[in-house]
Structure formats: structure tokens, C-alpha cells
C-alpha positions in Angstrom: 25.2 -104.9 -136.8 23.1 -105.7 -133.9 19.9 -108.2 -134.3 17.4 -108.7 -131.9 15.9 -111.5 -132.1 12.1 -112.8 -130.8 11.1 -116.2 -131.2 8.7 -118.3 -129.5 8.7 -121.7 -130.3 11.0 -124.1 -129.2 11.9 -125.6 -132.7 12.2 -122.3 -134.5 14.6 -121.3 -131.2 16.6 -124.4 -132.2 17.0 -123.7 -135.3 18.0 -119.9 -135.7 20.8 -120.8 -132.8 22.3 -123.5 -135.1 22.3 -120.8 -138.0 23.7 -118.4 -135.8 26.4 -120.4 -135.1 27.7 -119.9 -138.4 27.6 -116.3 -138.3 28.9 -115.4 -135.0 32.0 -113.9 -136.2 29.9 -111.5 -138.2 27.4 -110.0 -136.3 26.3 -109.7 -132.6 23.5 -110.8 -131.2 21.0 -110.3 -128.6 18.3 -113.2 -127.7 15.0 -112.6 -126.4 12.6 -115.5 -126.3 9.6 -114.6 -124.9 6.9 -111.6 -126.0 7.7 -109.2 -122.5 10.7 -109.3 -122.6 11.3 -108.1 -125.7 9.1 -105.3 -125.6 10.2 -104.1 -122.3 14.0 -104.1 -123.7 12.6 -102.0 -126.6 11.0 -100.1 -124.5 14.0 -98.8 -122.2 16.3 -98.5 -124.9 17.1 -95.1 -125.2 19.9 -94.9 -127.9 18.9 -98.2 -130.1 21.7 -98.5 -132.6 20.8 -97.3 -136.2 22.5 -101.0 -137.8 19.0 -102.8 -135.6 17.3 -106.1 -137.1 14.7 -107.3 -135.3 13.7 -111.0 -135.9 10.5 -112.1 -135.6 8.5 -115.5 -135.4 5.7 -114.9 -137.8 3.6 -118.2 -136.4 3.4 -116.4 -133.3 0.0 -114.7 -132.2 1.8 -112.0 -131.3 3.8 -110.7 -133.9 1.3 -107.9 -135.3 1.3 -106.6 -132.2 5.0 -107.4 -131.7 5.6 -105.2 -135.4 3.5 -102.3 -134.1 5.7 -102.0 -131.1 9.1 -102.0 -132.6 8.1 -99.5 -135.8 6.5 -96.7 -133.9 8.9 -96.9 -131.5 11.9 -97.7 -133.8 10.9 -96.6 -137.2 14.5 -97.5 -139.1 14.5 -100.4 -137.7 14.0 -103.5 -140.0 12.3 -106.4 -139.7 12.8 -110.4 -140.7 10.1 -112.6 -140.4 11.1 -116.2 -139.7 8.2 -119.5 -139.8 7.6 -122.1 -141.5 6.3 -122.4 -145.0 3.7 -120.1 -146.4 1.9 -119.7 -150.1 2.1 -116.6 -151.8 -0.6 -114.9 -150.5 0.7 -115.0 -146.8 4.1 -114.1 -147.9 2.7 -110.8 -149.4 0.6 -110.3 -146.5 4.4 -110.7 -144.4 6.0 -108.2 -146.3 3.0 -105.8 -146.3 2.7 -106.2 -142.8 5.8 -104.1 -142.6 8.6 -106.9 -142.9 11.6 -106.3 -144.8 12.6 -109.7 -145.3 11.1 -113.4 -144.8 13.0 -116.2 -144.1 11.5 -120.3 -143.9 12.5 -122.6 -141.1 15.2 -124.6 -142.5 16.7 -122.2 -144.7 20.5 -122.4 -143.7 23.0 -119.5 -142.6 23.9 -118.3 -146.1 20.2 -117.2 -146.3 20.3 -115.5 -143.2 23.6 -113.7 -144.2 21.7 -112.6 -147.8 19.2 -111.1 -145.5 21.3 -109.1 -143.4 23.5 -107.8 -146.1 20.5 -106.8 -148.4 18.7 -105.2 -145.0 21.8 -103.0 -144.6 21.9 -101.9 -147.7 18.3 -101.2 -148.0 16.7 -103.6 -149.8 13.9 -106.3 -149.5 14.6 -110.0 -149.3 13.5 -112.9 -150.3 14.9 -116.7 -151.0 15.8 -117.2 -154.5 13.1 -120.2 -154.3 10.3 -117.8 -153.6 11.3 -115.1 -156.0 10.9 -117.8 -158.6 7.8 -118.7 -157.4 6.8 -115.0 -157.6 7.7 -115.3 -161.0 6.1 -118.3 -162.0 2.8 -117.3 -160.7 3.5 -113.7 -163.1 4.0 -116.8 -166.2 0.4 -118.5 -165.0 -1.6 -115.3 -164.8 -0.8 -113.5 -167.9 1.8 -116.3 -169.9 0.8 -114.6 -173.4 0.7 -111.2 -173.1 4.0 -108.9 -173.5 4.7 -106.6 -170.2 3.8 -103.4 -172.6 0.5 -104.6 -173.9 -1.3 -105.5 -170.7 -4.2 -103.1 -169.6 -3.4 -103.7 -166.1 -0.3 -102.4 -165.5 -0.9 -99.3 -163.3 -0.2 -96.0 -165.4 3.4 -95.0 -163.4 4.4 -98.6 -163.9 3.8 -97.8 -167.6 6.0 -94.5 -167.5 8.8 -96.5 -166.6 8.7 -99.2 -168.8 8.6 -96.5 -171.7 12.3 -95.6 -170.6 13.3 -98.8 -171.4 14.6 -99.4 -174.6 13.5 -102.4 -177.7 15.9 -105.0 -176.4 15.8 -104.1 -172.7 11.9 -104.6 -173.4 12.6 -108.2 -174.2 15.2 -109.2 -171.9 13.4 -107.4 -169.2 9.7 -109.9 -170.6 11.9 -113.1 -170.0 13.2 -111.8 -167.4 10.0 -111.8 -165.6 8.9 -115.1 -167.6 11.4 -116.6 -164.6 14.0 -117.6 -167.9 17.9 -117.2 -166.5 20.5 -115.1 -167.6 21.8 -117.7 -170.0 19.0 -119.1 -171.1 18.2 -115.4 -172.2 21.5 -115.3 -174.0 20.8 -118.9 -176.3 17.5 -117.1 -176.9 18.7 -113.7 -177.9 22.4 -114.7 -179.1 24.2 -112.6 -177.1 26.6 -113.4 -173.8 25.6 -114.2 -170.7 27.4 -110.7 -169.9 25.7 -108.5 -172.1 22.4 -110.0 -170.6 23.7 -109.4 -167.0 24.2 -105.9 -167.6 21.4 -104.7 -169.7 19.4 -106.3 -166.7 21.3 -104.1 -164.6 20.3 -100.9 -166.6 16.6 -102.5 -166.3 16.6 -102.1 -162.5 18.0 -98.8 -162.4 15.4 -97.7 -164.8 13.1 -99.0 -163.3 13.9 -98.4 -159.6 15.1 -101.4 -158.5 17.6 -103.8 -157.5 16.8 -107.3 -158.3 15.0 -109.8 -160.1 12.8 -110.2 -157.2 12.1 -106.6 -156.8 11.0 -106.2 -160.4 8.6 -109.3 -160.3 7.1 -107.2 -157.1 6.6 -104.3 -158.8 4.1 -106.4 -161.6 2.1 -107.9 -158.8 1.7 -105.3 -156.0 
């Protein structure tokens, strides 16, 4: 896998070499550090591997611009947002701004490596710590109401919870109450095991392939 990456400022340069390090017997990679010069390599390349990341610095003033470039040039190539901490709302607007993953200064190399392995396989991604505050924020807005009784869940969202059955109902409500696999099991009285794999047959039913997913799906 090839990754291009574009950052801007000095520190967040800094940093993603010293991850990088870590990961250099797993990828390679291709720096460019300043705005023109990644867009004219983008631009010339003809043949742009399929396996492309491109890595982008999300506190530069550039990097709408920067993301319009790459996906209508490039449009299966995938995108990580790297800068420092953001609420929420700004980590929604990342992903909707046609990221496919979001990363925080100081998140270490095993992050990174989450990233690229999800990206290559097509999925979204986000640290754990964020998923859970994803979750948490589902628990403030609605912490009484049952995920089949709400009036706001759009009408396809619905559909698919129907497929789901009594129990993968409630494993699939703490699930999105941010409550972990084994707590889940003390509550219901079942193994950690059985909870693991009925919340495998909740993503597939419901179309996709993580916690975080399915707490994105409630709050799109």
C-alpha cells in the first residue's frame, strides 16, 4: 500500500515521521509537505495505484480544496484526516467532508496501522476513544428510550432493526448505550462469546461492521 501523505505544519510533520517509523516495514511511503506539490504529483500521475491513502492535515486552510483535488481526480482513493483535537461536531463534519478515517495528533502507530487495515478493507475509522464518545453522546440524547420506540429513527433505519430478533434487540440497545461485551454478558447471563457473536449477526443485519459504524448509523 502506497500513502501519500500532505502535511503542513511542522509539529504534525514531526509527529507522523516518528509513527511512521514504526511502520516502515509495512507500507511505503511517499512525503509531500507542502500544498503544490502535492497537487502537481496528483496531477501527473497517470497510473495512481488502486491501494492509494492520501493523508491529510485537517488544520490546514487548504484541505477542502486539497480533498476536492484528490476525489475528482482519484475517486477510489481514500482519505485520513490527521489534526489535533476536535468535538463531535467537527469530527462529523471531517468524515462528511469525504474523509474515510480521522486520526488526532498524538495518537501512536498502532492507530495508524487500525486505519490503514480498516481503509483497505473498506471501512470507516475512528479511535476507539471517539467511538465511545459517539456513543456516549447517543446515552445523553435519548438515555430512556429503547432503539425501537423512538420516533426519530428514519423509516429504512426502522426496516432494519425489524430483522433483528428479541435478544439481538437488547444486546444491540446496550450496545449502543456504550456498555462492553462483558458487561453485556453479567447483565444478560450469558458468555462474553455468545455476546460477541450475536453482535456480529447485528452488524451484518444491519449493514455494518463495527460498534462505531452502528452508533453512526443512529446519529447521521
Amino acid at each position: 500500500m502506497k500513502i501519500k501523505t500532505y502535511i503542513e505544519k511542522p509539529v504534525t510533520k514531526t509527529w507522523f515521521e516518528e509513527i511512521l517509523q514504526d511502520l516502515k516495514n509495512h507500507t511505503e511511503i511517499n512525503h509531500f509537505y507542502d500544498f503544490n506539490s502535492l497537487l502537481k504529483a496528483i496531477s501527473n500521475e497517470v497510473n495512481i495505484e488502486k491501494e492509494t491513502i492520501v493523508v491529510i492535515d485537517f488544520d490546514s486552510v487548504h484541505y477542502v480544496e486539497l480533498i476536492n483535488q484528490v476525489t475528482v481526480i482519484h475517486t477510489h482513493v481514500k482519505l485520513i484526516g490527521v489534526g489535533y483535537p476536535r468535538d463531535l461536531e467537527k469530527t462529523i463534519e471531517v468524515l462528511r467532508n469525504g474523509c474515510h478515517a480521522y486520526l488526532e495528533i498524538g495518537n501512536n502507530s498502532l492507530e495508524l496501522y487500525y486505519a490503514l487495515r480498516n481503509l483497505k478493507d473498506g471501512k470507516l475509522y475512528l479511535p476507539i476513544y471517539k467511538v465511545d464518545e459517539f456513543v456516549k453522546q447517543l446515552v445523553t440524547k435519548k438515555p430512556n428510550r429503547n432503539i425501537e420506540n423512538t420516533q426519530e429513527i428514519p423509516h429504512n433505519l426502522k426496516i432494519q432493526l425489524s430483522t433483528l430478533t428479541l435478544k439481538q434487540k437488547e444486546v444491540c440497545d446496550y450496545l449502543l448505550k456504550g456498555y462492553s461485551y462483558k458487561e453485556i454478558s453479567q447483565f444478560i447471563g450469558l458468555t462474553t462469546y455468545t455476546i460477541n457473536q450475536r453482535a456480529k449477526s447485528i452488524y451484518k443485519k444491519m449493514g455494518v461492521n463495527s460498534r462505531g459504524e452502528l452508533s453512526y448509523l443512529f446519529l447521521k
